[in-house]
C-alpha positions as a LaTeX table, in Angstrom:
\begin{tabular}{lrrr}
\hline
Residue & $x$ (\AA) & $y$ (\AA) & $z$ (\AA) \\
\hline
Unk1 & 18.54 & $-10.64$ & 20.06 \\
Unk2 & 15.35 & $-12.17$ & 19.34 \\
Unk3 & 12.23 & $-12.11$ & 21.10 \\
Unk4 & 8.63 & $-14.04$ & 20.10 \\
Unk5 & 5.20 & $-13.07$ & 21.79 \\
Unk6 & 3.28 & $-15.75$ & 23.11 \\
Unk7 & 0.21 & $-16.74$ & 20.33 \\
Unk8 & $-2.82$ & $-14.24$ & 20.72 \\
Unk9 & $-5.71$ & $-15.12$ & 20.07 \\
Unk10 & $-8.31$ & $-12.11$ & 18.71 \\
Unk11 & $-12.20$ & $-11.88$ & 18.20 \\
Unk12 & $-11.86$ & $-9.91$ & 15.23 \\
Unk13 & $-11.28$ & $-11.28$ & 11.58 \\
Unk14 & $-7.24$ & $-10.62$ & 10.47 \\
Unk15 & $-8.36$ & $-8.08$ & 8.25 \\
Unk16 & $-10.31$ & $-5.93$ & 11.33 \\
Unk17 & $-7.11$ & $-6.44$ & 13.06 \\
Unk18 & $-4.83$ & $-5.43$ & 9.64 \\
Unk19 & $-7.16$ & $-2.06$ & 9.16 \\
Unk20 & $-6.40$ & $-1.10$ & 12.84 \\
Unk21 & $-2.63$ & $-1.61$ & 13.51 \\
Unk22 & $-1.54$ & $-0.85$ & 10.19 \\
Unk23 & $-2.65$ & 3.12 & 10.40 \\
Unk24 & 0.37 & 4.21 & 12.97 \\
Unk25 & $-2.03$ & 7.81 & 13.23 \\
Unk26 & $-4.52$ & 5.48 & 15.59 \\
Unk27 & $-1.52$ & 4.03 & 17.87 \\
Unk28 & $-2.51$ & 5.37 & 21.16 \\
Unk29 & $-5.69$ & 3.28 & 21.30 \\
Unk30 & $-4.13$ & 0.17 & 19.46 \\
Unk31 & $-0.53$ & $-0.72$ & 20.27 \\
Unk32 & 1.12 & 1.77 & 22.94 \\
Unk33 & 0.60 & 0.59 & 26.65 \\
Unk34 & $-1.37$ & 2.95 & 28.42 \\
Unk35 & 0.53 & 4.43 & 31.11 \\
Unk36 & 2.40 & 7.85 & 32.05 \\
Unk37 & 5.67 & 6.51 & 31.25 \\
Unk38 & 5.02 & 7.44 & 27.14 \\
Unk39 & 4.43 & 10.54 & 26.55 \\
Unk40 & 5.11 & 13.19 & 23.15 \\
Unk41 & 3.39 & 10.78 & 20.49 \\
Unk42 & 3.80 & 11.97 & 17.30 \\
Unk43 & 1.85 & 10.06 & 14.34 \\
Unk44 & 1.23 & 9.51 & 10.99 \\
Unk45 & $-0.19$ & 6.44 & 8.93 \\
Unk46 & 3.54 & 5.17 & 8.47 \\
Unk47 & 5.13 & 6.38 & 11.07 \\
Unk48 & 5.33 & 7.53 & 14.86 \\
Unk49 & 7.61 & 8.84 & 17.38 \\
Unk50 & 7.02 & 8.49 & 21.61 \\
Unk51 & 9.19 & 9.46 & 24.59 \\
Unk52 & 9.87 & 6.95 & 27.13 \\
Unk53 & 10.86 & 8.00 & 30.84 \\
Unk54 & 14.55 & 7.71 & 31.71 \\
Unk55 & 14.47 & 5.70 & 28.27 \\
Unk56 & 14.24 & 8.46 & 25.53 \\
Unk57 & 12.82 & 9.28 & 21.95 \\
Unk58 & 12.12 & 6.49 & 19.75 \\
Unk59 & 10.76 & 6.06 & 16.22 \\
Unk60 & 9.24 & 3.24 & 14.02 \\
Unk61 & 8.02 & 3.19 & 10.30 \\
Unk62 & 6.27 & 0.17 & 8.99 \\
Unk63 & 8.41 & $-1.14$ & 5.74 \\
Unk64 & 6.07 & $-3.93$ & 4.74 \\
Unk65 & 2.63 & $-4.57$ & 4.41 \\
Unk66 & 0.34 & $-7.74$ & 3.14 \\
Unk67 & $-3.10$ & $-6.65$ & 4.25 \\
Unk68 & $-4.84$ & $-9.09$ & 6.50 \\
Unk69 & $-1.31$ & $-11.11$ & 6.83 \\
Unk70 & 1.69 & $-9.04$ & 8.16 \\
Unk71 & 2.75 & $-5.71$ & 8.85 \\
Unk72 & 6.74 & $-5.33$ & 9.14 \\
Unk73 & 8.33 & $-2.37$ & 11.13 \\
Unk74 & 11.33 & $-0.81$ & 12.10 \\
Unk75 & 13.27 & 1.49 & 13.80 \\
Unk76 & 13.76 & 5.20 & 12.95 \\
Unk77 & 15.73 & 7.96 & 14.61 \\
Unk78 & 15.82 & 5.41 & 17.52 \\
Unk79 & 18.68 & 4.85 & 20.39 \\
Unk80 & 17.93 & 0.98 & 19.75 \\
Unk81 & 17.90 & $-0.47$ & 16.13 \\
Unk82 & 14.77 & $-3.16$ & 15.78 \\
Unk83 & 13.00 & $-4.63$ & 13.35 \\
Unk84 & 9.70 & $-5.65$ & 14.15 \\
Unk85 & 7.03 & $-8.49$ & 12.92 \\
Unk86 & 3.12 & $-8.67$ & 13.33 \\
Unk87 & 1.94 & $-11.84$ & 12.02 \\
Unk88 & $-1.90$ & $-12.19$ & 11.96 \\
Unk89 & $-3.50$ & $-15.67$ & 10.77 \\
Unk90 & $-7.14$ & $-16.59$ & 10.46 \\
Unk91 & $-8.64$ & $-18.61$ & 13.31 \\
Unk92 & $-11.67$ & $-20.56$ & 13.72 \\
Unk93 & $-13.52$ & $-18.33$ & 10.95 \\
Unk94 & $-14.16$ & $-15.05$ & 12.43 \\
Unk95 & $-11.02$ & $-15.45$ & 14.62 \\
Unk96 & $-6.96$ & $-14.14$ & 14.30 \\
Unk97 & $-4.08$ & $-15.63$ & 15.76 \\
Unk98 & $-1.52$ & $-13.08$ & 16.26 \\
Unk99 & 2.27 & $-13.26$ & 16.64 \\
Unk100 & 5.39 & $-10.27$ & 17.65 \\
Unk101 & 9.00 & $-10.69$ & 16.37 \\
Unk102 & 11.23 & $-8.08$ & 17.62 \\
Unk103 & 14.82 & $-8.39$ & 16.70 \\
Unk104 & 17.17 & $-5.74$ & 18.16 \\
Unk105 & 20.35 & $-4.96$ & 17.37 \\
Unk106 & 22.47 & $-5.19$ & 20.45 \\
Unk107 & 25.60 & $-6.40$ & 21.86 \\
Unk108 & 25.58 & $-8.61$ & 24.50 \\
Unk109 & 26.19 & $-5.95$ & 27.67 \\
Unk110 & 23.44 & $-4.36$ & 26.15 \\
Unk111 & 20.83 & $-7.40$ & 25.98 \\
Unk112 & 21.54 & $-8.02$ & 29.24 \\
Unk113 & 19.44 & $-4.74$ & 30.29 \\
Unk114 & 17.02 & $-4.33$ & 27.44 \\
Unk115 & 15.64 & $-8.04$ & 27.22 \\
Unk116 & 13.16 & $-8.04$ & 29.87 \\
Unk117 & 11.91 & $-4.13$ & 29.14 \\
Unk118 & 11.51 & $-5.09$ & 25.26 \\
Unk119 & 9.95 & $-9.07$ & 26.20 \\
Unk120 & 7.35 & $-6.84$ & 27.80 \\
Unk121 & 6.73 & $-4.30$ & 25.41 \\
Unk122 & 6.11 & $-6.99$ & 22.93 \\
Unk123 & 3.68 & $-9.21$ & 25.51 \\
Unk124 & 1.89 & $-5.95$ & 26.08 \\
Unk125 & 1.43 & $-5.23$ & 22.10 \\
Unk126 & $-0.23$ & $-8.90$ & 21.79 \\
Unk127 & $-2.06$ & $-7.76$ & 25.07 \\
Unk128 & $-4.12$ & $-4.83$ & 23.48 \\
Unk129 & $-4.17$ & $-6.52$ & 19.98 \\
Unk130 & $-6.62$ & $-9.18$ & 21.72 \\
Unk131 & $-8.91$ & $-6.38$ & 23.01 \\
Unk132 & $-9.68$ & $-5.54$ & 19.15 \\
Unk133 & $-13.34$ & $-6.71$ & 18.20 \\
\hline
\end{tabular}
């Protein structure tokens, strides 16, 4: 299953936004919604690990990097299997477009219940990526 964030657009040059997102150790403030749902966060510059109510542990590592272009991420010691896209393109000169992929490894059953959770999840990372200045 595939899901693709809307466009968002950021007041920050792509490499502001690159320097930020692509440090997993400074997740809380950058990409994790900010709620009491996700708790036990557990960081490093490559990697992190977060607890999800009545969802459970997950994991990520990024895999790929092209500074100020695209930071590639996937799933580690996680219940679901993802792999994960940031896309970040310069816009109107001191500008960045930004763009999620998340594909997921699921059956169909399966993306059935997880679609909507995971359409949000990405939404909300574009969400605080536009608050970056």
């Amino acid at each position: 299953m595939r899901i693709e964030s809307k466009i968002g657009h950021i007041y920050a040059t792509p490499d502001r936004v690159y320097t930020l997102i692509s440090d997993f150790s400074r997740i809380n403030s950058t990409m994790l919604p900010q709620n009491d749902k996700i708790k036990d966060v557990e960081a490093t510059p490559d990697s992190c690990t977060f607890t999800i109510d009545k969802a459970g542990r997950f994991g990520m590592r990024i895999i790929e990097r092209e500074p100020g272009k695209l930071l590639k991420i996937e799933s580690a010691e996680s219940p679901l299997r993802f792999t994960m896209w940031i896309q970040l393109k310069e816009y109107n000169g001191n500008e960045s477009a930004v763009k999620v992929t998340l594909d997921a490894d699921v059956n169909a059953l399966m993306s059935v219940m997880v679609k909507k959770p995971l359409t949000e999840f990405v939404e909300s990372l574009v969400s605080k990526m536009e608050m970056i200045r």
